[in-house]
C-alpha positions as CSV (number, residue, x, y, z in Angstrom):
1,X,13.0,-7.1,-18.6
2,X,10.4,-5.4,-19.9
3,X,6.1,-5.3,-18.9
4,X,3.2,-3.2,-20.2
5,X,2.2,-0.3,-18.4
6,X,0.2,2.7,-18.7
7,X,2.8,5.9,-18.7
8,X,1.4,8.9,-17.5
9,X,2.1,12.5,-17.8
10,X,4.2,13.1,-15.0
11,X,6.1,10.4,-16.5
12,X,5.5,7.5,-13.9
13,X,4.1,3.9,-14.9
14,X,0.8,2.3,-13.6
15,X,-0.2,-0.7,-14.0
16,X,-4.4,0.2,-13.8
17,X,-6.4,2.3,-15.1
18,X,-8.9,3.1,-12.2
19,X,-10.9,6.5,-12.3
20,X,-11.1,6.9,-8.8
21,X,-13.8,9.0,-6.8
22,X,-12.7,10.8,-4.0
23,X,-14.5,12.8,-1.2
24,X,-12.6,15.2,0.6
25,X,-14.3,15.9,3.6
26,X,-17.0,12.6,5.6
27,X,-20.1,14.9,4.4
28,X,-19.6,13.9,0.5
29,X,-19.1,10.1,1.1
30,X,-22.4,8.8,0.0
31,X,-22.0,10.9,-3.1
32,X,-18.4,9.2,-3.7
33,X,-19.6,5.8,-3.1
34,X,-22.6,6.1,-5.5
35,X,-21.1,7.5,-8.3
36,X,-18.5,4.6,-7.9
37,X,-21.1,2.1,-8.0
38,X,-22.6,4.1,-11.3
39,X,-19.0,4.7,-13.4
40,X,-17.7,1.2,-14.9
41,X,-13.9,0.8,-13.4
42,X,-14.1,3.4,-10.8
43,X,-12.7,3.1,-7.3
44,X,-13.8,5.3,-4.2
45,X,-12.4,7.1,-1.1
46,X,-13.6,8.5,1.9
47,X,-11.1,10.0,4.1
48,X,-11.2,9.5,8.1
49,X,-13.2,12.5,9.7
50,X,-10.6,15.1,10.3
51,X,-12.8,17.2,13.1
52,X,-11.0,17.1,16.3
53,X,-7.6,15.8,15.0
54,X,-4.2,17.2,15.8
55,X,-2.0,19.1,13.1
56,X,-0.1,15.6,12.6
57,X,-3.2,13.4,11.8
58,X,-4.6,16.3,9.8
59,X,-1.2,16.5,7.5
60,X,-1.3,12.6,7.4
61,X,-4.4,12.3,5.9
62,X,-4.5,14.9,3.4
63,X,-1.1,13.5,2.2
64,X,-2.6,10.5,1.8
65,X,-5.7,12.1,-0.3
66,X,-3.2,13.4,-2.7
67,X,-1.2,10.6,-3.0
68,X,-3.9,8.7,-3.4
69,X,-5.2,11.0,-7.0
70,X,-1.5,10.8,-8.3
71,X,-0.7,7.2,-8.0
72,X,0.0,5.9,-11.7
73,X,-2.8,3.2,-11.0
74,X,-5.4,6.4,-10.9
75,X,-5.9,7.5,-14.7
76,X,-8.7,10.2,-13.9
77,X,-9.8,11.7,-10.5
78,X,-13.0,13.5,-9.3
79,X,-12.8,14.8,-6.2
80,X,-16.4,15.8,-4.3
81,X,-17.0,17.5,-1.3
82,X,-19.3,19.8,0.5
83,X,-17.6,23.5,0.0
84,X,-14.8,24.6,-2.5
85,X,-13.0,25.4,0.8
86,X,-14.3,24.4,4.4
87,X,-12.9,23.4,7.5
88,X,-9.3,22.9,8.3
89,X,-6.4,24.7,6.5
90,X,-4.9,21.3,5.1
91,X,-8.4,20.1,3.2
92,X,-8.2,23.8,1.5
93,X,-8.8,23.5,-2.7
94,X,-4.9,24.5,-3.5
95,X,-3.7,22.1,-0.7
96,X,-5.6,19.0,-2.0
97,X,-6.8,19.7,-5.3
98,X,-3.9,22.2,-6.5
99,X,-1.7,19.8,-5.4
100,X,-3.0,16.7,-7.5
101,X,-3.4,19.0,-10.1
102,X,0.4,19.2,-10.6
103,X,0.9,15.1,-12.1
104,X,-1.4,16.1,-15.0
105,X,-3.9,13.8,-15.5
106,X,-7.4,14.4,-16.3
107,X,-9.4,15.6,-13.2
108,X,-12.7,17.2,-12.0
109,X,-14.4,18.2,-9.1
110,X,-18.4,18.8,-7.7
111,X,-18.9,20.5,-4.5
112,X,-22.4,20.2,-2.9
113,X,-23.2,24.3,-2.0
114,X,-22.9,24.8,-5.7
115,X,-25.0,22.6,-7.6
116,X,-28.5,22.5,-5.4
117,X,-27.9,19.7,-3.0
118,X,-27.7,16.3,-2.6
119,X,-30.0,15.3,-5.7
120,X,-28.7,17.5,-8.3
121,X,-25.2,16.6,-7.5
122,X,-25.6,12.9,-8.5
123,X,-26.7,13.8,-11.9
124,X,-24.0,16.2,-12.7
125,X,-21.3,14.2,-10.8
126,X,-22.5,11.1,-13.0
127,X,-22.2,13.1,-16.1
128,X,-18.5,14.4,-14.8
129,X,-17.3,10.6,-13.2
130,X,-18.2,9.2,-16.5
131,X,-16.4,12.0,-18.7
132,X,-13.7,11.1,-17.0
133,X,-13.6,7.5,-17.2
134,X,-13.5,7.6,-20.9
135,X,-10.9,10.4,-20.8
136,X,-8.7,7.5,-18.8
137,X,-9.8,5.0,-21.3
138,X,-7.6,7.0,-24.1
139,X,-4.3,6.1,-22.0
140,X,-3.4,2.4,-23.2
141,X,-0.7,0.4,-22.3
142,X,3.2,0.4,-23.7
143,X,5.9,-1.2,-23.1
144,X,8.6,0.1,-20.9
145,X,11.3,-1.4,-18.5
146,X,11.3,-2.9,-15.4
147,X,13.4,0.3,-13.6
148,X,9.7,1.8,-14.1
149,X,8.0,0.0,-11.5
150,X,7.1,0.4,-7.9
151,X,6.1,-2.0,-5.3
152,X,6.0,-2.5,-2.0
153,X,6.2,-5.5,0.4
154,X,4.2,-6.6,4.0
155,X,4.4,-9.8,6.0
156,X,2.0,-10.8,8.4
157,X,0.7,-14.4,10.1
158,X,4.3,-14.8,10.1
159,X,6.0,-18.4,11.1
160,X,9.4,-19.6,10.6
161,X,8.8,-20.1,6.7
162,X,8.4,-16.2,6.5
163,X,11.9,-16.0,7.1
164,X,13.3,-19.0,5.7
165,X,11.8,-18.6,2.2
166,X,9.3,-16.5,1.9
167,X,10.8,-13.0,3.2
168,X,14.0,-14.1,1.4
169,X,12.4,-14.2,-1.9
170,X,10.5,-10.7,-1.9
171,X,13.4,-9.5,-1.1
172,X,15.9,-11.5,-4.0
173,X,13.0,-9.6,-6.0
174,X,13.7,-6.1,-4.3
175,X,17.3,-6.4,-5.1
176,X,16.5,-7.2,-8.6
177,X,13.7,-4.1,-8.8
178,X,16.1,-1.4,-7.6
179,X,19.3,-2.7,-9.6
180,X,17.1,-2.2,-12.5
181,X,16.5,1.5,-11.3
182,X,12.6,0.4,-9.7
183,X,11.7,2.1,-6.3
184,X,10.9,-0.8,-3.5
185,X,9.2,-0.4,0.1
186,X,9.3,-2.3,2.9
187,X,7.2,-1.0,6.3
188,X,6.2,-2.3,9.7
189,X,7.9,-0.4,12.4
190,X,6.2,-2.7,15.3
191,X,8.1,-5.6,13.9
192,X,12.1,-4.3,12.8
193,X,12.1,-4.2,17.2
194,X,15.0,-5.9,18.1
195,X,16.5,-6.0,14.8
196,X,16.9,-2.2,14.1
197,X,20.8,-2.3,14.5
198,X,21.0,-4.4,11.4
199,X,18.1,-2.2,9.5
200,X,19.6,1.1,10.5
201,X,23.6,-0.1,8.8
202,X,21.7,0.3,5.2
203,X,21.0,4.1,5.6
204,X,23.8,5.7,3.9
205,X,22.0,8.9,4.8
206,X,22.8,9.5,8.9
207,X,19.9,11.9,8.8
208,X,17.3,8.9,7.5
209,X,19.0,6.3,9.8
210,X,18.5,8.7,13.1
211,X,14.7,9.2,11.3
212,X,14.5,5.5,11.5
213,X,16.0,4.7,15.1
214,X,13.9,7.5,16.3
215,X,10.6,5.8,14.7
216,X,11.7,2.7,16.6
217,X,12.3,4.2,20.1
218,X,8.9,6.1,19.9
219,X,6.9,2.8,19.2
220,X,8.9,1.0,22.2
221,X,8.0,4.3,24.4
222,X,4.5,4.2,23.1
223,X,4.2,1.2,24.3
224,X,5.4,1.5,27.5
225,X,3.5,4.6,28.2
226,X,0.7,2.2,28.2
227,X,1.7,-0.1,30.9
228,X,2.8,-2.7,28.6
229,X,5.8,-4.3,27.1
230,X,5.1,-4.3,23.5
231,X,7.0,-7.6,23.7
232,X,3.9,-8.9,25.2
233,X,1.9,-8.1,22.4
234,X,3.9,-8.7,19.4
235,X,4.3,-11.5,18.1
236,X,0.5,-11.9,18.1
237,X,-1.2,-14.9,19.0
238,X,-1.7,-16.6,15.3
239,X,2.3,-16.0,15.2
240,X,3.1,-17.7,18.4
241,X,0.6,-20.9,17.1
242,X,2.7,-20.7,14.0
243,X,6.1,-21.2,16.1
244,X,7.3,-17.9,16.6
245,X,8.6,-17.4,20.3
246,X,9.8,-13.5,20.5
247,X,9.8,-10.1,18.7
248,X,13.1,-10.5,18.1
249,X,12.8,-14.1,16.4
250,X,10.1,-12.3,14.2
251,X,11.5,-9.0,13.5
252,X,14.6,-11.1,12.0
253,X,12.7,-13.4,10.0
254,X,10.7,-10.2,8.7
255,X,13.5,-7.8,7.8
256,X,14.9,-10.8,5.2
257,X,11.8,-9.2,3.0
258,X,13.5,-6.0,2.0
259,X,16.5,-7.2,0.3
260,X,20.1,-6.3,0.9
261,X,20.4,-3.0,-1.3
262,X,21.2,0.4,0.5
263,X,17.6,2.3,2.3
264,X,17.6,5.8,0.9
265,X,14.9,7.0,3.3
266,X,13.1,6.8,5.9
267,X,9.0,7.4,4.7
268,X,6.3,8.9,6.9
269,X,3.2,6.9,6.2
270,X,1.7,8.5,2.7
271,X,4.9,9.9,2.3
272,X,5.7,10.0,-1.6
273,X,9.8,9.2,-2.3
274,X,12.0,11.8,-3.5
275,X,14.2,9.0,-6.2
276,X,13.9,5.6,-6.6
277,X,15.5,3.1,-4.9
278,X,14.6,1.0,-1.8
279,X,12.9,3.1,1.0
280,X,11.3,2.7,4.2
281,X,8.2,3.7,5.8
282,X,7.3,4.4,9.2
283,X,3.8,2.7,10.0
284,X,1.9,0.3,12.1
285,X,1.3,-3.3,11.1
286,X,-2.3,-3.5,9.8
287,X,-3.1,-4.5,6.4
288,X,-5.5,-2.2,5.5
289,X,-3.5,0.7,6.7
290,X,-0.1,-0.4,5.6
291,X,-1.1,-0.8,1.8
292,X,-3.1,2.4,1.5
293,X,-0.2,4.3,2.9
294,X,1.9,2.4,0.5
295,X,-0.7,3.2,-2.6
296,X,-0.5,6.7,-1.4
297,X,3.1,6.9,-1.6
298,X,3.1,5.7,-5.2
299,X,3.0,1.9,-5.1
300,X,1.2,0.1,-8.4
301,X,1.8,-3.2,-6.8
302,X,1.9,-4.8,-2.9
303,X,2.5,-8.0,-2.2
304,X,1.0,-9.4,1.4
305,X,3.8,-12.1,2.2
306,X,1.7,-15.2,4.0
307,X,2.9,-17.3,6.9
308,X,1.5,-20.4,8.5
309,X,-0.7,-18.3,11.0
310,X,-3.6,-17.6,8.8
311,X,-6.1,-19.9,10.2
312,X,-5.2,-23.6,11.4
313,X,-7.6,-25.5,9.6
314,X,-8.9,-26.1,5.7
315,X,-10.4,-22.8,5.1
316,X,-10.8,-19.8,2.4
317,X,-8.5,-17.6,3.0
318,X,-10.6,-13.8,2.8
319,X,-9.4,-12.0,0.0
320,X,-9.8,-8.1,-0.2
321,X,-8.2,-5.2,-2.3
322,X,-7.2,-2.8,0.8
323,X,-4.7,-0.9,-1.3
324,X,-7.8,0.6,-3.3
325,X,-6.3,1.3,-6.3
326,X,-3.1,-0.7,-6.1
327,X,-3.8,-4.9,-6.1
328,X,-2.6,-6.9,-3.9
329,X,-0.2,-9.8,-4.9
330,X,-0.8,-12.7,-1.9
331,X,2.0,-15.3,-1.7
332,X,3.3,-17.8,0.7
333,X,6.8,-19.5,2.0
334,X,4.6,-22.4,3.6
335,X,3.8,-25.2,1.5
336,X,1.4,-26.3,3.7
337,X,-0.2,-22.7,3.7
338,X,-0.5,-22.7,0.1
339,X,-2.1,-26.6,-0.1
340,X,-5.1,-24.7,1.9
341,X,-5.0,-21.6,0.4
342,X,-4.3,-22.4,-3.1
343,X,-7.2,-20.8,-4.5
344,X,-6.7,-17.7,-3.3
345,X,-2.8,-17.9,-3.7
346,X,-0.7,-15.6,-6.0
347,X,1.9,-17.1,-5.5
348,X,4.0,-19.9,-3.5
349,X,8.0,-20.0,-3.1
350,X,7.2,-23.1,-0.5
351,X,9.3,-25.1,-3.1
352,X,12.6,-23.2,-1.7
353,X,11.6,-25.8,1.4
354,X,9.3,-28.9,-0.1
355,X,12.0,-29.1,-3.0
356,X,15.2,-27.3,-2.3
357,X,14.6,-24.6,-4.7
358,X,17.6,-22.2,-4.4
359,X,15.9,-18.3,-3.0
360,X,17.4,-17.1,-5.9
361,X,15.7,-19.0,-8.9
362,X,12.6,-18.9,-6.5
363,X,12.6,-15.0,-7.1
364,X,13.3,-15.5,-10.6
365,X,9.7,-17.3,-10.9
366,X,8.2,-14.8,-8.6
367,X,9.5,-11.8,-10.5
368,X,8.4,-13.5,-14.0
369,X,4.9,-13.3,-12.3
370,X,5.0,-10.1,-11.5
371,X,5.7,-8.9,-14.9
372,X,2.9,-10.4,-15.6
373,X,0.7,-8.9,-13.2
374,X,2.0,-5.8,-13.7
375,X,1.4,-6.2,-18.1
376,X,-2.4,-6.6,-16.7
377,X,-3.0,-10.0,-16.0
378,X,-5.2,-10.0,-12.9
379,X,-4.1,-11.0,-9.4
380,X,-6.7,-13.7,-7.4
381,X,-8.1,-10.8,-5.1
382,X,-8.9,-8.6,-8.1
383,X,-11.6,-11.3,-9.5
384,X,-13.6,-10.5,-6.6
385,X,-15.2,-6.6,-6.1
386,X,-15.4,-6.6,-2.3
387,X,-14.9,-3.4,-0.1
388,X,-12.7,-4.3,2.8
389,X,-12.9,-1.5,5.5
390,X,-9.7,0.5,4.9
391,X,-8.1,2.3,8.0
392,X,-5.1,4.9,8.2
393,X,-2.3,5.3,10.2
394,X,-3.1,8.1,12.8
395,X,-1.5,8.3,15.7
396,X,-3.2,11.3,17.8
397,X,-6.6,10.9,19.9
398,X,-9.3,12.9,18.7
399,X,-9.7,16.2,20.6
């Protein structure tokens, strides 16, 4: 099976063509976000404020800065800041803009101190954004095979469809994806609780499975360290509504999602993979963060699994791009979910309940779609150009 992608120097396959701004440093985001809303297909990012983070945070989101410039959605990449080099060690030139350097696509970058302020960096940014833009425009799509692709996968609102045909069928797809030599990534350590033990038999590698028991057990003592049980808080309330009673009903419902092949690793969030193959990554549950740390790790494509527990009346379901560069593929297992969400919908393998539909020919249809998506037709949330608050996954307190 074959799509049409855009193959980029370093070899990997997007399925966009974004030029995306990107401030390094909070003191150049109103430069980023202008020049976005100036360049024609441009996307922007402005990191978290690094002052008063621990090494950890710090190392999280520069990885995620660079991982963000080389994902194969990203065709051209100016970075703007305040200072060549400023500030902590890890936002130095050679660790984020050396770094990006290395994948090989065209890149620029405009630093405040050396082009007269505020004003004068506009201009001469516009004049570099749109160089670049044009430069990305010369990279046109090819065909190539279906061993090229990476995607990754997150539930949420989850209800007993999510694990009775919806999880199942991303994860019929995942099998498919890495038997044809893709790279697949499943996330969400607040919900494999109580399911670990059958998570942590896929690592072939006992060095990623202890990685991945130890993610668990930190969570669980994170949460206790509060007071709290995090059984308490998870499943959340729009999960109970939808049916779900415990953590442990959910986590098993959730885990169905990533498939049945081996787990070669265990990801930190941002964490780019070494091969291909199906990995994990160690993150929290939020949207928004989940699929930028998957973008940044290399994902072209995420789908957001829907359950029931979206909203409990006829309503528009809110669409966003939160993956930045990477679109986001909705889909549901609820036919009653996709009856009100329709719409907004990618998506619906409801028919593996409303009509019997084996899982398997289910995520036939659902990888036939993605081809699609992935040869450039558009998904639902791409139609509309909304910025969605995007957060990241740090887990120190600001000092």
């Amino acid at each position: 099976m074959k799509f049409q992608g855009y193959v980029r120097a370093d070899g990997l396959v997007g399925i966009r063509n974004h030029t995306l701004i990107m401030a390094n440093g909070r003191g150049a985001a109103n430069l980023a976000v202008l020049l976005s809303k100036l360049v024609a297909g441009s996307r922007f990012y402005v990191q978290p404020n690094e002052n008063g983070r621990d090494a950890e945070d710090r190392g999280t989101i520069a990885r995620t800065l660079v991982g963000l410039a080389k994902n194969p959605n990203v065709g051209a990449v100016l970075i703007v800041g305040n200072k060549k080099n400023s500030g902590y060690p890890e936002f130095s030139y050679e660790a984020i803009v050396g770094e990006i350097e290395k994948c090989g696509k065209p890149m620029d970058t405009l630093f405040l101190d050396s082009c007269g302020g505020f004003q004068q960096a506009v201009g001469l940014g516009l004049r570099k954004a749109r160089l670049l833009a044009q430069r990305a425009s010369e990279c046109v799509r090819s065909e190539v095979g279906l061993g090229q692709l990476h995607m990754a996968v997150k539930c949420g609102y989850s209800d007993a469809t999510s694990g009775m045909s919806g999880n199942p069928v991303v994860g019929h797809l995942f099998d498919r994806l890495v038997d044809a030599g893709g790279t697949a990534m499943f996330a969400e350590t607040t919900e494999v609780i109580g399911a670990e033990h059958i998570v942590a038999k896929r690592f072939p590698d006992p060095a990623e499975r202890r990685k991945f028991l130890d993610a668990v057990a930190r969570v669980e003592e994170e949460a206790r360290s509060t007071g709290e049980d995090i059984r308490t808080i998870n499943p959340i309330p729009a999960n109970i509504q939808a049916g779900l009673t415990t953590l442990e009903e959910k986590s098993l419902g959730a885990i169905a999602k990533s498939g049945t092949k081996p787990i070669q690793g265990c990801l930190k969030y941002g964490e780019i993979p070494t091969g291909r193959g199906l990995y994990y990554m160690d993150s929290w549950m939020s949207s928004t963060a989940l699929f930028l740390g998957f973008a940044a790790a290399g994902s072209v494509l995420n789908i957001f699994q829907v359950g029931g527990g979206w909203f409990p009346n006829d309503a528009m379901m809110p669409t966003h791009n939160t993956g930045l560069v990477t679109p986001t593929l909705y889909m549901t297992g609820n036919p009653r979910m996709y009856e009100k969400g329709a719409q907004e919908m990618d998506f619906s393998s409801g028919t593996v309940i409303s009509e019997h539909e084996p899982i398997a020919q289910a995520g036939e249809r659902l990888l036939t779609e993605v081809l699609r998506f992935a040869s450039g037709r558009v998904t639902k949330g791409e139609t509309l150009d909304i910025y969605d608050n995007v957060e990241m996954y740090l887990r120190g307190p600001g000092l």
